[in-house]
N, C-alpha and C positions, 0 to 999 in steps of 0.2 A: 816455518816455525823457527822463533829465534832462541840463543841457546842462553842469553845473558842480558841483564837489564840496560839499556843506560844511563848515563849520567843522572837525567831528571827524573827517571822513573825510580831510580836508586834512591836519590832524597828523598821522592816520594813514599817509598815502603820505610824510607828508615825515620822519618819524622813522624808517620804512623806508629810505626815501633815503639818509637820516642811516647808518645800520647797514650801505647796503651799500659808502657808499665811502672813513668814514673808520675805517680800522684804525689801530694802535700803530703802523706805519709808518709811517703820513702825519707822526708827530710829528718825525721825523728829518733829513726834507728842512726844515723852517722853521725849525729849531733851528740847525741847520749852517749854513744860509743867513743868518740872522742875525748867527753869529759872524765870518762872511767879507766880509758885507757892512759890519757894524758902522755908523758914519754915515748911510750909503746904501740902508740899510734898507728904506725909507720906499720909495724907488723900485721895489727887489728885491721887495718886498712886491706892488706891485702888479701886477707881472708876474706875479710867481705866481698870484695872483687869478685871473688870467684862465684860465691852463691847468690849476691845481688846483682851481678851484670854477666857472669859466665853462663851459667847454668839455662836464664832462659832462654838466651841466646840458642842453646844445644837443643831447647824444648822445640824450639818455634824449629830449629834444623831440622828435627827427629822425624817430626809429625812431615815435615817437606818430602822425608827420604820414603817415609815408610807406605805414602798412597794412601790411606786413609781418612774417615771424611771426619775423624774429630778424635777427641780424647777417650770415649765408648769406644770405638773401635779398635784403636792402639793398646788399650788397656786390656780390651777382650780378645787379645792373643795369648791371656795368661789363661784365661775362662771365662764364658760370659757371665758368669755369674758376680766373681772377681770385679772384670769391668762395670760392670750396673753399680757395685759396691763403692770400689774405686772412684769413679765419676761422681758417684753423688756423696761423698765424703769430702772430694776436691771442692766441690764446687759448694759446700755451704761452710765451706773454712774460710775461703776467699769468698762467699756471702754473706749471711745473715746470722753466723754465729763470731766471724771475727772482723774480716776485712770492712765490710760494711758498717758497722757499728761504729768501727775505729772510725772511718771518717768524720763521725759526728762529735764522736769526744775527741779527737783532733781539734776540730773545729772550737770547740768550745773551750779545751784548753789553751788554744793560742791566743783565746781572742775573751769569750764572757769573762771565764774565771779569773783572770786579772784585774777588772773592774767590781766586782763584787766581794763583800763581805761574806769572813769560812762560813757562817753560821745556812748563810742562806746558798750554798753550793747545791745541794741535792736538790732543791725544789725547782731551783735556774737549770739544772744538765737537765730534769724532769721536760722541762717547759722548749727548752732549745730544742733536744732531741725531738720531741714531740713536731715544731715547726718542722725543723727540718727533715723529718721522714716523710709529714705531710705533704713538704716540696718536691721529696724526691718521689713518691708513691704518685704525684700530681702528673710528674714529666715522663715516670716510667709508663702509665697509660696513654701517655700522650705523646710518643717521641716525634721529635720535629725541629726546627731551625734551631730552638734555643740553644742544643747541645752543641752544632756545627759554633754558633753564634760563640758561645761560651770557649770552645777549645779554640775558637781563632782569636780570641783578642783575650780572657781570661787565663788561659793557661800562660801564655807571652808574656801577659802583663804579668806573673805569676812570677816569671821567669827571671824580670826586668830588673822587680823587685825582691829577688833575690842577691842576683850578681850583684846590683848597688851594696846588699848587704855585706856579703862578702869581697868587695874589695876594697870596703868602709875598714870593716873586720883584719884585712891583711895588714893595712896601710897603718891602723891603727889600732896594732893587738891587745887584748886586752892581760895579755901575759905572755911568759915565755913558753913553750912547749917543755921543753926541756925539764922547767923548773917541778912540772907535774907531775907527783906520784902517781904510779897507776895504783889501780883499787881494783880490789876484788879476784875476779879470775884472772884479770890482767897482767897481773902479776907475775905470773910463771907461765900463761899459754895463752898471751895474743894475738894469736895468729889464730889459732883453733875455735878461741871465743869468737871472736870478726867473723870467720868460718859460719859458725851456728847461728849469731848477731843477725845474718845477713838470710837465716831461715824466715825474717818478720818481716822482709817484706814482700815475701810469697811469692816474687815475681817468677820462680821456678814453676810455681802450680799454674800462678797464670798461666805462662808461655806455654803449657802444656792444653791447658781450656780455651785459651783465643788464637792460639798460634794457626788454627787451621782459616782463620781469618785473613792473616800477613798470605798463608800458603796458598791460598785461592786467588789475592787480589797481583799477587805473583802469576799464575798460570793465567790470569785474565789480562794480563798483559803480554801474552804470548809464548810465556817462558812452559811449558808442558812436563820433559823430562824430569824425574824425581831427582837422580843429581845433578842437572842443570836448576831444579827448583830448592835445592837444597844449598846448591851455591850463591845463588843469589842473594837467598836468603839471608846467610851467612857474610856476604859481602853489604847488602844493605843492614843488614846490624852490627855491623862493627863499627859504622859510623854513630848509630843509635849507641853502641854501647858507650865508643867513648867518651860521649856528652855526660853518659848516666856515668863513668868513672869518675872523668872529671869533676863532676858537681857533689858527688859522696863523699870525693876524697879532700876537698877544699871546704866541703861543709862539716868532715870531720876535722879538720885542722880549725876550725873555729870553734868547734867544741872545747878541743882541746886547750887551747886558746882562753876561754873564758874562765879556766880555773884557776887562772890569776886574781880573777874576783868575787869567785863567788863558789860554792864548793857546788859537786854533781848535783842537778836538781833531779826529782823524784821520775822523773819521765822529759824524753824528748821535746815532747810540746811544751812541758814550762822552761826550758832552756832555750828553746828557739825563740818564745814571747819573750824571754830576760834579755837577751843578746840582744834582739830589736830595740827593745825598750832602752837598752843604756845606748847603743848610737842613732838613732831618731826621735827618744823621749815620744811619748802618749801618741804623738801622730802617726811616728812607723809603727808604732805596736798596732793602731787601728788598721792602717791601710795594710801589714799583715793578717791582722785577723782576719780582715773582708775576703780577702785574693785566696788564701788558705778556706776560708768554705766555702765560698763559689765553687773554686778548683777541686776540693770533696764533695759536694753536691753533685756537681760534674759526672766523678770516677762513682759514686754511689747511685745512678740511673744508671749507668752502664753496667755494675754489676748486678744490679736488680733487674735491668730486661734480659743480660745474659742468663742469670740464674734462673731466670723464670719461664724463658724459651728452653732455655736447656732439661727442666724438669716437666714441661707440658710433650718434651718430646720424647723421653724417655719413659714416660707415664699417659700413652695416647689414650688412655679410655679412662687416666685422671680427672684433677682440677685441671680448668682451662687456663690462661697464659695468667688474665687477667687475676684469677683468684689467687695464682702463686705468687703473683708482685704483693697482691695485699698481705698476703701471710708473711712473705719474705721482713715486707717492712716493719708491721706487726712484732716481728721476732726480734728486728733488728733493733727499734726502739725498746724493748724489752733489755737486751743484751745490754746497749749502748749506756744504760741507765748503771750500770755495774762500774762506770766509770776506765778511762784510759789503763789506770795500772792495774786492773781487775783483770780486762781485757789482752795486756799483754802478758800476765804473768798466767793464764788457764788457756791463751793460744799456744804459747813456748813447745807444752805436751803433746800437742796436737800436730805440729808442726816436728817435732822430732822422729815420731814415728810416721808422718807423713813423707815428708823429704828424702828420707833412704828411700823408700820404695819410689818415689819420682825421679830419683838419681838412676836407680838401677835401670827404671822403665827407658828411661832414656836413654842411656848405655847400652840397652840391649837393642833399642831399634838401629841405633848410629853402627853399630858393629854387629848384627844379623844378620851381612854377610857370608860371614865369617864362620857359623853354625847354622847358615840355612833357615835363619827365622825359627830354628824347629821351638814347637808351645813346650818340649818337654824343659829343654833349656828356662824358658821362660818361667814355668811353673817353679821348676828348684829352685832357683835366684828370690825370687819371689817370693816364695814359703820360707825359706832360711832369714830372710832380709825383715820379715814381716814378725818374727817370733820375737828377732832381734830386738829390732824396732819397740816392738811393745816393752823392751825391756828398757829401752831409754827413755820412753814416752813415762812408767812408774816413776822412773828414776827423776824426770824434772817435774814431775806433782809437786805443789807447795810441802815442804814438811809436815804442814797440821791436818793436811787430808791423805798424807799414808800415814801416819799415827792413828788419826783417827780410823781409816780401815785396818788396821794392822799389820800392814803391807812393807813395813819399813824393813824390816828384817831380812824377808825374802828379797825386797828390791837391791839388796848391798849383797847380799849374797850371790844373785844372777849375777851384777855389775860386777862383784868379784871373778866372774866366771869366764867376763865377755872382755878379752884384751881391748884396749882403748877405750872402755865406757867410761873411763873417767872424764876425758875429756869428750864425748858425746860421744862417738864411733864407733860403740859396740856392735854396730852391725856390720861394720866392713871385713873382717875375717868370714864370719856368715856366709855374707853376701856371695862370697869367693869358692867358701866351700861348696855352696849351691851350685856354681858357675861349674864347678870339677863334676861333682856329681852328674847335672844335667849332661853337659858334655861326655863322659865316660856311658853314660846310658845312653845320647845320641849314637856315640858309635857303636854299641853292643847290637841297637837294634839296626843299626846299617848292615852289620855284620850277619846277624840272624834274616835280615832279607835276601840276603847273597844266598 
């Protein structure tokens, strides 16, 4: 039994890595963020770090350290009931109510909607969506070559033509950084906003739903020991991460970048089609289009045959695999028709109260050590974090839908209540004081077993 990877088998876990968390989405959230941060970049930048290449990094660890055969099991150390919950909330955020849909308005915003007239928008994302869930629902029944076929020469070529973009973009900026107002929250907490920025592109939930994928094809390489499989881990993703650093941080400096000509566009996707279009005119905007939904087509059968093994398995006397993919897709063409900034401003809530509790989840397995794993631990963390949570998750509602429930009152009230919910964090005092508790009751009952 050997206790660490080498050299090849390293690249190998870590360009796997690479394929499962950065899609043509991931470009959208550092693109945008750049344009809003403009100056402050620098700071925005590195909050994102943390939760778009830290965090899953620790996911894919966790699940290494803690022996368990998936995200159900980790999570149902808090209760299974918890976990059933947990899991199947994870996995249709990064399904068929956000992740997935995004792929398609992605798609369409990089690439139709710049070619068509405003008037006839809705009937085209109608008719696109449509093919392409068709396509993806076609391959998700049918998984086989195309998808190997597509991630060796599609995602590369994806790649290829990106770096041309960006060192088009360096070589010949399209402004100063410097010259860039920031806008918005950017203003006084870019580092915090990048922080939260870097919630959309879920690769924390991922890393937690596929991670036992990286941690299996680890041990089938020899590697067995939980902290020998935890290292590993960890050493072939730091190579993956820092490809994903690199390419965030230089595609948010083109964001940044492009506010020399043109002010924040309304979403990631129509800045990334602008940017192409002024340094390759009509021909890069095409050959971006194509490369961008292939390469979502792609990430969208993969999360439609995970989500749909995942929920045939948790639900054995359910719908069969096959009837979940169709629903999945079904839903996701539904969703998708809501349009890109529909999509990311009703994920935002979902993802705030999601993410504390995937932070903590993962905290507590990395350092359960340290308290013996004990569920009581796990439970108070959990229940404090989760109260929280909901109060951030009110707190980023659109304005017109807590007005319309009347909820706006109470939600500034709680947020008054919860140090740091101003700038997202209202759960982290919480979180802590759960951690105290739990622990203080760990040791009472050590105490009453003596």
């Amino acid at each position: 039994m050997k206790r660490s990877l080498n050299r090849k088998e390293t690249v190998f876990v870590a360009s796997m890595l690479f394929g499962m968390f950065f899609g043509a989405g991931n470009l959208i959230f550092p693109v945008s963020m750049g344009q809003l941060a403009g100056s402050s970049m620098w700071q925005a930048a590195a909050g994102f770090l943390i939760t778009g290449v830290g965090l899953p990094l620790l996911g894919v660890a966790a699940l290494g350290i803690s022996r368990e055969d998936g995200l159900l099991g980790l999570s149902s150390r808090v209760g299974q009931r918890y976990g059933r919950f947990f899991t199947c909330v994870l996995y249709l955020t990064i399904g068929p109510f956000f992740a997935i849909p995004r792929c398609a308005t992605v798609s369409y915003t990089v690439g139709v909607e710049r070619i068509l007239p405003g008037g006839a928008q809705t009937a085209a994302l109608a008719v696109f969506s449509l093919l392409f869930f068709a396509a993806v629902l076609f391959f998700s029944l049918r998984p086989g070559e195309i998808l190997t076929w597509i991630g060796k020469v599609l995602n590369p070529l994806f790649l290829v033509f990106l770096g041309l973009l960006v060192i088009r973009a360096l070589i010949s900026p399209m402004g100063r950084i410097s010259e860039a107002a920031p806008e918005g929250a950017y203003v006084s907490g870019a580092f915090f906003k990048g922080f939260l920025e870097g919630y959309n592109t879920m690769d924390a939930l991922a890393g937690l739903a596929f991670g036992i994928i990286v941690v299996n094809v680890i041990k089938n390489l020899g590697v067995d020991k939980p902290g020998d499989v935890a290292k590993s881990t960890v050493k072939a993703g730091i190579f993956s991460s820092i490809l994903m650093a690199v390419i965030y941080v230089l595609v948010t400096v083109v964001g940044a970048q492009s506010r020399g000509l043109s002010a924040p566009a309304d979403n990631g996707g129509e800045a990334l089609a602008l940017i192409a279009e002024h340094y390759f005119g009509a021909a890069g905007a095409v050959i971006l289009a194509a490369t961008v939904t292939v390469a979502c087509l792609k990430t969208a059968v993969g999360l439609i045959t995970s989500c749909s093994e995942t929920f045939s398995g948790i639900f054995p006397k359910g719908p069969s695999y096959r009837v979940w993919a169709v629903l999945f897709s079904a839903l996701s063409f539904l969703v998708a028709n809501l349009g890109l900034n529909a999509i990311i401003s009703w994920s935002m809530p979902v993802l705030m109260f999601l993410y504390p509790l995937a932070i903590t989840l993962i905290l507590l397995t990395l350092f359960g050590r340290f308290f013996g794993n004990d569920r009581a631990v796990y439970c108070w963390v959990t229940a404090f974090t989760a109260a929280a949570a909901a109060v951030d998750f009110l707190n980023a509602l659109p304005e017109e839908v807590l007005a319309f429930l009347h909820l706006k009152t109470a939600s500034d009230a709680m947020a008054d209540f919860l140090p740091f919910s101003e700038i997202g964090f209202g759960w982290l005092c919480p979180a802590l004081l759960g951690l105290l508790i739990g622990s203080i009751y760990r040791l009472y009952k050590k105490k009453r077993a003596l």
